[in-house]
C-alpha positions as CSV (number, residue, x, y, z in Angstrom):
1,X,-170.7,50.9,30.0
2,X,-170.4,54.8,31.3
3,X,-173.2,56.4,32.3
4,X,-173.3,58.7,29.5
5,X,-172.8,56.5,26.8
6,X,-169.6,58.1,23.9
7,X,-171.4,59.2,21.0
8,X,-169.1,58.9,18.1
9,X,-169.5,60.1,14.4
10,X,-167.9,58.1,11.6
11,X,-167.6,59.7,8.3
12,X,-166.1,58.7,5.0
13,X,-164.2,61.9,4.1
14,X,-163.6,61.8,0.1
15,X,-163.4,59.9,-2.5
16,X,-163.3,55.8,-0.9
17,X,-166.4,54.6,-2.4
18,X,-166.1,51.7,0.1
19,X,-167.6,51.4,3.2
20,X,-167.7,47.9,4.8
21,X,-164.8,48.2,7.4
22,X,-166.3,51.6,8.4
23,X,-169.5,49.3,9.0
24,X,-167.3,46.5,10.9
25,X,-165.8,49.5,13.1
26,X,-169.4,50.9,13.8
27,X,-170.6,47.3,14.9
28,X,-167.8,46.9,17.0
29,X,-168.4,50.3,18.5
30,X,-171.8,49.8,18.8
31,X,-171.2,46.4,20.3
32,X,-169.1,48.5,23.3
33,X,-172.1,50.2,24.2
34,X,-171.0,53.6,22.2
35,X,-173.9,55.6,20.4
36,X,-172.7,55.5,16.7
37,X,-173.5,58.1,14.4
38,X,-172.5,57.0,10.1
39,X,-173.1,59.9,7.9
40,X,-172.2,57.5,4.7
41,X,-169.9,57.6,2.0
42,X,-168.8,60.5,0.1
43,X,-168.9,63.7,2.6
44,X,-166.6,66.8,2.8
45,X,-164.5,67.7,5.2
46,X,-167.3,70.4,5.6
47,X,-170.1,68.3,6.0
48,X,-168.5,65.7,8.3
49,X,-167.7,69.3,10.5
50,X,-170.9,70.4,10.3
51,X,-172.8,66.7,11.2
52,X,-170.3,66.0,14.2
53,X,-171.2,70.1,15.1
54,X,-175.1,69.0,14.9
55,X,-174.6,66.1,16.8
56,X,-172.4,67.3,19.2
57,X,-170.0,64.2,19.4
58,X,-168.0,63.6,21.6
59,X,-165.6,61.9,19.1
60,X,-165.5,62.6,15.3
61,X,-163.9,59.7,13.4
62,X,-162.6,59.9,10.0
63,X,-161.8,57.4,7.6
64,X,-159.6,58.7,4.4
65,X,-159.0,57.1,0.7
66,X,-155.4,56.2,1.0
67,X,-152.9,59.3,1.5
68,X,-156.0,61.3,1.3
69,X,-155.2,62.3,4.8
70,X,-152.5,64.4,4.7
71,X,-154.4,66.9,2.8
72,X,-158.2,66.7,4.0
73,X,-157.3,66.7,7.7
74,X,-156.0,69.8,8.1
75,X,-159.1,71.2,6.2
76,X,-161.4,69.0,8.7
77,X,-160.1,70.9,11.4
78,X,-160.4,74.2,9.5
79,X,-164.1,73.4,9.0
80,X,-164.7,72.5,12.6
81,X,-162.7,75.8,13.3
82,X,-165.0,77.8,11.3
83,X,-168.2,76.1,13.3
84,X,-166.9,77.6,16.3
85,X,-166.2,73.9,17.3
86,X,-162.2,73.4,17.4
87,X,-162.4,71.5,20.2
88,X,-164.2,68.2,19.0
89,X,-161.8,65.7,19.0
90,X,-161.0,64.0,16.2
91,X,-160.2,60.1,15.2
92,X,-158.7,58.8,12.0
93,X,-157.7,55.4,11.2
94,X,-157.0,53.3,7.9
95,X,-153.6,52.8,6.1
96,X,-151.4,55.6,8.1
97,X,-147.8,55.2,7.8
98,X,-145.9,55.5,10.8
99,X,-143.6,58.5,9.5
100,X,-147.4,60.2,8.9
101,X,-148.9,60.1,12.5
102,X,-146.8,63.0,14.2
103,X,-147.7,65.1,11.1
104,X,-151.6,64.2,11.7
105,X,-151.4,64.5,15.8
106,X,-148.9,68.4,15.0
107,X,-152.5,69.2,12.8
108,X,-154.6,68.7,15.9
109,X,-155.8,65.1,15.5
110,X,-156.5,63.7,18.9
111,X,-156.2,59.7,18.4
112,X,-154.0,58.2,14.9
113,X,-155.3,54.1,14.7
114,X,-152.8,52.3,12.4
115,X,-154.0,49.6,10.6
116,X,-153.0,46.9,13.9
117,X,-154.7,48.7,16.2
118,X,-156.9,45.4,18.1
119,X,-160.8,46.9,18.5
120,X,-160.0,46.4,22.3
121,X,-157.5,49.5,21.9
122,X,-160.0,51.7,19.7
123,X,-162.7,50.9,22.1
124,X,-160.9,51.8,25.3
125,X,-159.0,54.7,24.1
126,X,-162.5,56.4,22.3
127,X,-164.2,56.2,25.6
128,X,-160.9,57.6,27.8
129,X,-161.5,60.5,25.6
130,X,-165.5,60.7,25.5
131,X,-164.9,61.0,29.6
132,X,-162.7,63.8,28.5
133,X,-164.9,65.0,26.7
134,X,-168.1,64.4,29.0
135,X,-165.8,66.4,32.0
136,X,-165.2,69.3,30.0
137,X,-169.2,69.5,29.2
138,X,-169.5,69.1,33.1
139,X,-167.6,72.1,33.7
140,X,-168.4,74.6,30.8
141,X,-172.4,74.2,32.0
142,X,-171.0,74.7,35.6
143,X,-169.2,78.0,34.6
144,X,-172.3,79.3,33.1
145,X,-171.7,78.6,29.0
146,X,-175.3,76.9,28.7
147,X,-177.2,80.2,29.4
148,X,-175.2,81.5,26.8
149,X,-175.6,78.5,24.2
150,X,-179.5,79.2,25.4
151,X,-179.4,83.0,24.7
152,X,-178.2,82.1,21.0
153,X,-181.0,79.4,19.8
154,X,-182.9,82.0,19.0
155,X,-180.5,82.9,16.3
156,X,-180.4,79.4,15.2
157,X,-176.4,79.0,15.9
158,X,-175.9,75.7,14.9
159,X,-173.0,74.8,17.8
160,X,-174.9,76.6,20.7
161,X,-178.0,74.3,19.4
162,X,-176.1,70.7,19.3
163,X,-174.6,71.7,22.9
164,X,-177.9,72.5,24.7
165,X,-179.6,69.3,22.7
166,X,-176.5,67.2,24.0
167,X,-177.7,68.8,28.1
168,X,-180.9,67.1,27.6
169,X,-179.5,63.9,26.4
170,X,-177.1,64.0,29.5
171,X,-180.3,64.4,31.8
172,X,-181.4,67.7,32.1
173,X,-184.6,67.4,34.5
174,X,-188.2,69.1,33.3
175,X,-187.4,71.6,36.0
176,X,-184.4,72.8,34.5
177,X,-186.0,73.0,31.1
178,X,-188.7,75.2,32.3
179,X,-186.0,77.3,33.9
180,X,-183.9,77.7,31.0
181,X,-185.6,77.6,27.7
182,X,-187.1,81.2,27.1
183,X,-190.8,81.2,26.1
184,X,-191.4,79.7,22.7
185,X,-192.8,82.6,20.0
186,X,-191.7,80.4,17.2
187,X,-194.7,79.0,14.7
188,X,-192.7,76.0,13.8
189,X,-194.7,72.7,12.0
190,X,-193.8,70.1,13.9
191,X,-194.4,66.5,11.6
192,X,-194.5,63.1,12.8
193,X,-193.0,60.6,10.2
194,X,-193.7,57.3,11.6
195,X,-194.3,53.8,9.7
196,X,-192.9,50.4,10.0
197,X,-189.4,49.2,9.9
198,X,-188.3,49.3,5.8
199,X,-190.9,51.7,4.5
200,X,-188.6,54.2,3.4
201,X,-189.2,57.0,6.1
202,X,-185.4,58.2,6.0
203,X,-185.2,58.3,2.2
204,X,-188.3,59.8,2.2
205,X,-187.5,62.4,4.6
206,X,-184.1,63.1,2.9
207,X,-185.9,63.9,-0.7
208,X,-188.9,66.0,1.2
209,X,-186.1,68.2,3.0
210,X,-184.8,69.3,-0.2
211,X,-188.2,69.9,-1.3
212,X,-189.0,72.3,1.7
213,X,-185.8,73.7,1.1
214,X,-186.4,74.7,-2.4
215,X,-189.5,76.5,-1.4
216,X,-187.0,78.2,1.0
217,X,-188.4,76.5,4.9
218,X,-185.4,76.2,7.3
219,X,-186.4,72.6,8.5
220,X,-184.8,70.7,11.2
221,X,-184.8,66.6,12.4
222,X,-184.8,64.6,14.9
223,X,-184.1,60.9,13.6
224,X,-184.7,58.3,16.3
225,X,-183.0,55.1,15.8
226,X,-183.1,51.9,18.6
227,X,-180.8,51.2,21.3
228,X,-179.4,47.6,21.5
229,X,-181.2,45.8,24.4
230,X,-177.7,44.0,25.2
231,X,-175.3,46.8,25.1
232,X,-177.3,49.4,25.3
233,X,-175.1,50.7,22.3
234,X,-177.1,52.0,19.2
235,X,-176.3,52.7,15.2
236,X,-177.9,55.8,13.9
237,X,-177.7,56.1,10.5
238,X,-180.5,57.9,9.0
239,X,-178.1,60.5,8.0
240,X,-176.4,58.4,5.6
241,X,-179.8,58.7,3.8
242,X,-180.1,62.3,3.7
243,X,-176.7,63.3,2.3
244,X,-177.8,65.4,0.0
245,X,-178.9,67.7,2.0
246,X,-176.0,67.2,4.4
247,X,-174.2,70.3,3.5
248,X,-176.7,72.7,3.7
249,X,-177.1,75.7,5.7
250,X,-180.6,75.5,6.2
251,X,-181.1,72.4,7.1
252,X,-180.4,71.0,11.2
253,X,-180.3,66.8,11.6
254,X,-179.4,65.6,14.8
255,X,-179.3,61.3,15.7
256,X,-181.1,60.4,19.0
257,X,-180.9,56.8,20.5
258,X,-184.3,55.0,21.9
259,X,-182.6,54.6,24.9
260,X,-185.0,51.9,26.2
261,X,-188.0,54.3,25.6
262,X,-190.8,52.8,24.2
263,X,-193.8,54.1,21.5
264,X,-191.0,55.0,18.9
265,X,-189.1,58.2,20.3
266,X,-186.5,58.5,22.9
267,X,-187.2,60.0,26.3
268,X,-185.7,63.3,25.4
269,X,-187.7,63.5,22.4
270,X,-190.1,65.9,23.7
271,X,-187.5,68.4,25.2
272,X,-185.3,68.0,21.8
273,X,-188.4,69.4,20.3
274,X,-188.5,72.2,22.2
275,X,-185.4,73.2,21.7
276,X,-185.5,73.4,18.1
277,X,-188.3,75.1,18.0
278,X,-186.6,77.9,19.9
279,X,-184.2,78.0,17.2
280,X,-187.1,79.0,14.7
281,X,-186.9,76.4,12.0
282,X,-189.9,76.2,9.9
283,X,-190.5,73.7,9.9
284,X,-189.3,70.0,12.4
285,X,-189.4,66.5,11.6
286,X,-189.5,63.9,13.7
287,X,-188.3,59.9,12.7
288,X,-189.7,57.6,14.9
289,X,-187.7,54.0,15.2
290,X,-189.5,51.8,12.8
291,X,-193.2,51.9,14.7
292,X,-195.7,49.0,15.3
293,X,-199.3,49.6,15.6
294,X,-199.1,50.9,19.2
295,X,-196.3,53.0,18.9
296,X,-198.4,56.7,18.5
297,X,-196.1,59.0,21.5
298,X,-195.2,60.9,18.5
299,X,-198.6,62.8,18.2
300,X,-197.9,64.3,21.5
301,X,-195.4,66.3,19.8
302,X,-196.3,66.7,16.4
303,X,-199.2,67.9,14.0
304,X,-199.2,66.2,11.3
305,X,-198.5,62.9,12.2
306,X,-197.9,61.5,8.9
307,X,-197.7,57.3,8.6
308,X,-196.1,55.5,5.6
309,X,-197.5,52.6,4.4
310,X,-196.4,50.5,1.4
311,X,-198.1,48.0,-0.8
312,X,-198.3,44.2,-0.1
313,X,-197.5,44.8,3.6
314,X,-201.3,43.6,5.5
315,X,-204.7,43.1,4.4
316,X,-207.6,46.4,5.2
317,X,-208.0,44.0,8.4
318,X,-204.8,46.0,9.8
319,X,-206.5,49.4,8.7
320,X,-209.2,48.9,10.9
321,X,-207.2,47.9,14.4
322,X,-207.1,50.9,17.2
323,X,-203.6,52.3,17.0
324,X,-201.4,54.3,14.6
325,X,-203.8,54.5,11.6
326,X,-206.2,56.4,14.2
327,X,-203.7,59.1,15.4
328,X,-202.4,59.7,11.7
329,X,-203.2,63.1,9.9
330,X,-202.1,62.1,6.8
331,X,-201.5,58.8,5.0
332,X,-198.3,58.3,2.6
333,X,-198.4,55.4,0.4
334,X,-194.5,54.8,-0.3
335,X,-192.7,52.7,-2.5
336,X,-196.1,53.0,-5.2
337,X,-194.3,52.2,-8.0
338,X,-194.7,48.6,-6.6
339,X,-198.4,46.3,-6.7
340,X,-200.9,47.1,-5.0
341,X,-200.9,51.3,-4.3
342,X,-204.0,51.9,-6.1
343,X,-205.7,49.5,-4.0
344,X,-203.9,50.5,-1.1
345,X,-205.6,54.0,-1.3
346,X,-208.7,52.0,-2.1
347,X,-208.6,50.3,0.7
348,X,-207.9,53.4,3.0
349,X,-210.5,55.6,2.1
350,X,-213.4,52.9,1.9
351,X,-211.9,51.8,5.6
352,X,-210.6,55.2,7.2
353,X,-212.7,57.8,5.2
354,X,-211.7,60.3,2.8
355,X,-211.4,63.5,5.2
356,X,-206.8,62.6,5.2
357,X,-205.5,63.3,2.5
358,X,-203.5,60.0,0.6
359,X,-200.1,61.1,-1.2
360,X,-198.3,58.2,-2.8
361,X,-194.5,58.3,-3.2
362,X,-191.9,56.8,-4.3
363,X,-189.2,58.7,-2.3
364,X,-185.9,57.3,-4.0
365,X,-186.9,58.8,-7.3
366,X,-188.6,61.8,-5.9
367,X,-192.2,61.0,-7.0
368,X,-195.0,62.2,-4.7
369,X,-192.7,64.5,-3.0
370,X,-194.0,67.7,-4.3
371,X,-197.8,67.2,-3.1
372,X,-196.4,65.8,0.2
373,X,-194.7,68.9,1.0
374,X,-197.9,70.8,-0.5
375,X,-200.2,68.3,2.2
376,X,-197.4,69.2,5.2
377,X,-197.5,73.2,4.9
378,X,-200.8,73.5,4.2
379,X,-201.7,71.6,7.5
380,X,-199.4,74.0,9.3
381,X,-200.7,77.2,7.4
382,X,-197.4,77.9,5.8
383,X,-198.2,76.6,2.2
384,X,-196.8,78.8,-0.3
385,X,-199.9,78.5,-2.7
């Protein structure tokens, strides 16, 4: 495995409503050790441009309905173009005719995997050009380009931002934070979204960005997703469940892998934090990995800390242990269309008290959402109301 690991984005570009061999590729990938980023079915060339922008990939891979290719991959790399970010190199595979892949590498496409391409080959030759990719970073930061990409967070430009996030990740010390970042003037709510694996803290967080985006808040994310303890490969894929807001201007989501770290962030977290709030978002969300009742680094960073529970998952017994419930500012019941939420809340207030507020939700039909949002701002002093 290299020491940085290839972080690769794979997007279903079009109309394919199918997604299970882009699932078997991201296995495999992950499986190699790579940091896998699936954005879901469905996306634009535009959005794909603008995730593997966020995320700063080193690889951008894009499957295509059949023939689709010809005529969405030159607008791909328009779109990247237009992000200031021509030089992402891009990967598409799936039924390409041989008489199509000169055409596809003349548009700019930097690898063309036909149909009996092993995974051996796709493995090998992704991370021959992540190191590519990785040296080029190298150098640029050495010439001076990262006090630049600094200089422009505060205008929120979305490539300078995914490039000095992607520094951190490649182990920027404390010391050269505190050398670089400018002082933070920025009055930005950072919110903790933690809960336990299958709550439904990506769906939720996908319907409340639309939310603060209708009330007009620039928000940003950091969704932090676990590292395989084999490989030390990851999949991150709570984009896939915020695509609708994956084309939108306003809104900043970037993966990060656990990377070992324990108490549900990554060990960048922090510093991730602190760049985005120099870009002047709103406000910033942060997913921790699916968290146990120990896992509370997340209120080192963020106010509110806001923990999802759902109904039927442990008796008040668990509402009284030391832990998560005593770090949490605000309780979401999620999924309260099922059993049990009324007693849930019950249960919380006669345990925990009344003085946190209790919003249920049921985040994939947008229920709750509203006084959630209402809860969040008004924590941070920006409600509208």
């Amino acid at each position: 495995m290299q020491e940085i690991p290839t972080r690769i984005l794979l997007a279903k570009i079009g109309l394919d409503g199918h997604d299970r061999g882009v699932k078997v590729l991201a296995r495999g990938l992950r499986d190699a050790g790579m940091e896998v980023i699936y954005t879901g079915l469905w996306q634009t060339p535009a959005s794909a441009a603008k995730a593997a922008v966020e995320e700063d990939v080193d690889v951008l891979g894009a499957s295509f309905h059949s023939a689709a290719h010809m005529t969405l991959v030159p607008v791909l790399m328009d779109e990247l173009k237009k992000l200031g970010r021509p030089d992402i190199p891009v990967a598409i595979g799936g039924i390409i005719p041989p008489d199509e892949v000169t055409p596809m590498k003349d548009a700019g496409v930097a690898l063309v995997f036909e149909t009996e391409c092993s995974m051996e080959q796709i493995v090998t030759e992704i991370n021959a050009l992540a190191t590519q990719v990785h040296k080029r970073r190298k150098t640029a930061i050495e010439n001076g380009d990262l006090d630049r990409w600094v200089e422009a967070l505060k205008e929120g430009d979305r490539a300078s931002v995914g490039r000095v996030l992607s520094w951190i990740e490649d182990g920027a010390t404390v010391d050269d934070l505190a050398r670089r970042l400018p002082p933070v003037d920025s009055k930005t709510i950072v919110v903790g979204m933690t809960g336990a694996p299958g709550v439904g803290k990506s769906t939720l967080i996908g319907r409340l960005l639309k939310e603060l985006r209708r009330r007009g808040k620039t928000v940003g994310v950091v969704a932090v997703d676990p590292v395989s303890p084999i490989t030390g490969g990851a999949l991150l894929g709570d984009r896939a469940r915020m695509t609708m807001n994956a084309g939108d201007e306003g809104v900043f989501l970037r993966s990060a892998a656990s990377r070992g770290e324990l108490g549900g962030l990554a060990p960048t977290t922090g510093a991730m934090v602190e760049v985005l709030r120099r870009s002047n978002v709103d406000v910033l969300l942060i997913e921790t990995v699916g968290a146990g009742q120990n896992d509370v680094t997340v209120r080192q960073w963020a106010s509110p800390v806001v923990l999802l529970l759902m109904p039927g998952a442990g008796d008040s017994l668990q509402l009284e242990k030391a832990g998560i419930t005593e770090v949490a500012d605000v309780f979401v019941i999620n999924k309260a269309d099922l059993p049990g939420a009324g007693k849930l809340e019950a249960q919380i207030t006669e345990t925990l008290g009344s003085a946190r507020p209790v919003v249920q939700t049921v985040a994939s039909h947008g229920q709750g959402i509203e006084e959630l949002a209402e809860v969040i701002l008004r924590h941070g002093g920006k409600s509208d109301t």
